[in-house]
C-alpha positions, 0 to 999 in steps of 0.5 A, a space after each residue: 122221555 114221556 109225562 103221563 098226564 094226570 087230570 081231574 075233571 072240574 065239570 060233568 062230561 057231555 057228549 054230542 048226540 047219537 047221530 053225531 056219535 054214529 058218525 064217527 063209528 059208522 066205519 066200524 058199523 058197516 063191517 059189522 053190518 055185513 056180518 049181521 046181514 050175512 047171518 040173516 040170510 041163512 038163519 031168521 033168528 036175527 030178526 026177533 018174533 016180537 019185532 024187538 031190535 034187529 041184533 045189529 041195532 043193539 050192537 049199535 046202540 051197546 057201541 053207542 051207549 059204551 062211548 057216551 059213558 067212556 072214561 075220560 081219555 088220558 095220554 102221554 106227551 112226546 117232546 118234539 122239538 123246542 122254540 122261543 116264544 112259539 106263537 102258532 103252528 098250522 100243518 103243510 099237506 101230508 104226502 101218502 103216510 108220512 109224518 106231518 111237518 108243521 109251520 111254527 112261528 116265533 113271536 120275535 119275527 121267526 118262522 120254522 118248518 118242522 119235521 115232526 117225525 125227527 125234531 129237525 127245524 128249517 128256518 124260512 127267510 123273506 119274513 117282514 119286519 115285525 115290532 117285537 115287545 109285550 103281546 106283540 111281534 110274529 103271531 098266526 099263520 095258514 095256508 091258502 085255501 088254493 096252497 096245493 096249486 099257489 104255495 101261498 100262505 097268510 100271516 098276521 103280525 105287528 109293525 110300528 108305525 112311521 114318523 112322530 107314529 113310531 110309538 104306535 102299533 098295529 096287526 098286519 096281515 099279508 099274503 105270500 108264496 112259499 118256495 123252495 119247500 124242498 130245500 135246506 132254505 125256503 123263503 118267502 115271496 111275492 109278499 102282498 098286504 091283505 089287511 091291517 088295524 085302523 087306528 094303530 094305538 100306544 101300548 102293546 096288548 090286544 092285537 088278537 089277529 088270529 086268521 081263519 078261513 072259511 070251510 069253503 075257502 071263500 072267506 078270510 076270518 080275522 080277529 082283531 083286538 080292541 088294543 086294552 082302548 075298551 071303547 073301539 069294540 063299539 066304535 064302528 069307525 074302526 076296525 079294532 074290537 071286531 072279527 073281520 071277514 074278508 076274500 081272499 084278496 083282502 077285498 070285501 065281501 058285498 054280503 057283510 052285514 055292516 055293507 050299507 052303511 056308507 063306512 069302508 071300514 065297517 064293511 069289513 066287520 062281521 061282528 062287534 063288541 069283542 075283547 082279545 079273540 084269540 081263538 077261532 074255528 068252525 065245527 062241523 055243521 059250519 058254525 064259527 065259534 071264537 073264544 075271548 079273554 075276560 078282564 078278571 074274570 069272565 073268558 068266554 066262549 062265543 058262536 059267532 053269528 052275522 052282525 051280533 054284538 058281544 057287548 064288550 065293554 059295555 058288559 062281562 061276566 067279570 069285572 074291571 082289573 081295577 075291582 069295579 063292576 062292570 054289568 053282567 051280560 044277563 042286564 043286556 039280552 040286546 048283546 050275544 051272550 057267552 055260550 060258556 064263561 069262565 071264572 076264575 078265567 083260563 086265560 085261552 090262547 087257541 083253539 082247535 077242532 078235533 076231526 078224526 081224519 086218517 088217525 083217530 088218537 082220541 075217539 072221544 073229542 071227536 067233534 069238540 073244540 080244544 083249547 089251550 089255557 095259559 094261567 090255566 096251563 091246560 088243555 080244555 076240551 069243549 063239546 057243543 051239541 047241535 042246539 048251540 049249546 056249549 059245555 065244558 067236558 075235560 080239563 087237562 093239566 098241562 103243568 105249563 103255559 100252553 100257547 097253541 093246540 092243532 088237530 091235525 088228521 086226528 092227532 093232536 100237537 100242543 105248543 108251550 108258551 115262553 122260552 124253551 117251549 116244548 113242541 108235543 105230540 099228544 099220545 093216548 
């Protein structure tokens, strides 16, 4: 049974610009390049006398010109398979045409291969221990860079501490291969730790530990979360309030902007100032964007720049759950400034860039950021132009808490949040 989404737009659409456009349909283009110039050989008309635009030009620029002012796309939703508490999905390489199987991961400490062409679930053994409760339990997984060869994936979750510490919590971040890909019982091994919050703290919110690695496959982003403690996102002897950048290994790289300050644990930081990041990925001019969640108001959506500072808490474009002010980011230029903020927030739980790959389901997003709202229950679709600039072009209504959005070779798969949450396929 299908859902036809139905959605208004709450702001103005912007598109990339032309040459980004030309991009996406130079395919189409070329063919008809073909044409034109096979036309031109035998008759000169083509060519205007006044030398005004070839007829190809103005073939490119009508085609152009007709995707800028397109409709906003609908689609339907498929419903693939269900979970409880989905956390995060990332795509295993496709073979030849076949349908995509994606990892799911369950917050309560469960991982799953999904096979999207018929629904069917296999559950992967060897998972670590994971301290289930509030924000807290299994959260991101991806591939090694080198998966093709290594079979390696990473995962970042929270475990409790030992001891007269078993009351405190902390996200982890592990390396480990997995095997057995082809059978009824995959499972992990050769687990190897790579990374974990320093201190671990009380309470159960704000891990972020959302895991990204670069286009190049050097680097290793994580997000860490400021644990709802406010004050260790300015605190440079911690690593909680920080996106984290580190190699593959979990060493750290000799070009991190806080390298020369003699503190091991700053090292590892390539920004500060940052709340609950839950949302990373880079476009296709390589720049990292990263969305955050606000207090009561104030979600935002970041470039993430070497060594800026987002300013939290000491600025936000929302205020304390409390009532109280906090200044805005506009009294502060010294801090990086939201490219987009949003109030009433949207609660953003990941993000996703569409890239058409061997499908192209949604011409449109083409190079957009997609998220996934939770109070907002939406899909977001956010374009950024090539002057860093950053709007949002459509909104979505999901009709439930949308935990996770994965572009994967130009289609698009979203995850609802909670129990009995929905796995869909988007379908235009």
């Amino acid at each position: 049974m299908t859902n036809i989404i139905m959605a208004t737009e709450r702001h103005t659409a912007q598109t990339p610009k032309n040459k980004r456009l030309k991009k996406y349909i130079a395919l189409s283009l070329a063919m008809m390049s073909l044409l034109f110039s096979t036309a031109a050989c035998s008759d000169k008309s083509v060519i205007e006398a006044d030398g005004n635009l070839t007829e190809q030009q103005k073939t490119e620029d009508s085609v152009v010109n007709e995707f800028l002012h397109s409709e906003k796309p609908t689609f339907t939703t498929k419903t693939v398979a269900t979970f409880n508490e989905p956390w995060a999905m990332t795509a295993l390489p496709t073979i030849n045409d076949a349908a995509p199987k994606l990892l799911v991961t369950q917050k309560v400490g469960a991982l799953f291969i999904v096979d999207t062409a018929t629904g069917a679930k296999t559950a992967v053994t060897g998972l670590p221990k994971v301290a289930y409760g509030g924000q807290g339990g299994l959260g991101d997984i991806v591939l090694a860079p080198d998966f093709a060869r290594s079979n390696n994936i990473y995962l970042s979750f929270v475990e409790a501490g030992t001891g007269n510490g078993s009351n405190k919590f902390g996200a982890k971040v592990i390396r480990a291969k997995l095997t057995d890909l082809d059978t009824d019982a995959p499972r992990l091994q050769r687990t190897m730790p790579i990374w974990q919050q320093i201190p671990k703290v009380k309470g159960q919110g704000h891990y972020s530990h959302r895991l990204l690695f670069s286009p190049d496959g050097q680097y290793l982003y994580i997000s860490s979360g400021e644990r709802q403690q406010k004050t260790p996102a300015q605190d440079m002897s911690v690593n909680l309030g920080k996106i984290i950048r580190l190699r593959a290994d979990g060493s750290v790289p000799t070009d991190n902007p806080f390298t020369g300050n003699g503190s091991d644990i700053a090292a590892q930081f390539w920004t500060t100032g940052h709340r609950n990041v839950l949302g990373m990925a880079f476009d296709d001019e390589g720049r990292l964007w990263a969305h955050e969640m606000g207090p009561r108001g104030g979600d935002e959506f970041n470039l993430i720049v070497k060594g800026n500072n987002y300013g939290w808490p000491i600025v936000s474009n929302g205020r304390n759950y409390s009532g109280t002010d906090i200044p805005d980011h506009d009294t502060r230029p010294d801090f990086a400034a939201p490219k987009i903020s949003w109030t009433p927030v949207i609660s953003p739980s990941s993000m996703s860039i569409y890239k058409g790959g061997k499908h192209h389901d949604f011409p449109a997003w083409q190079g957009n950021a997609l998220i996934s709202g939770l109070s907002s229950k939406a899909l977001i679709v956010v374009n950024v132009d090539d002057n860093n600039r950053a709007t949002e072009r459509y909104r979505y209504d999901m009709g439930e808490r949308i935990r996770s959005v994965l572009n994967v070779d130009g289609q698009v798969w979203v995850l609802e949040d909670g129990n009995n949450a929905k796995l869909l396929k988007l379908q235009p």
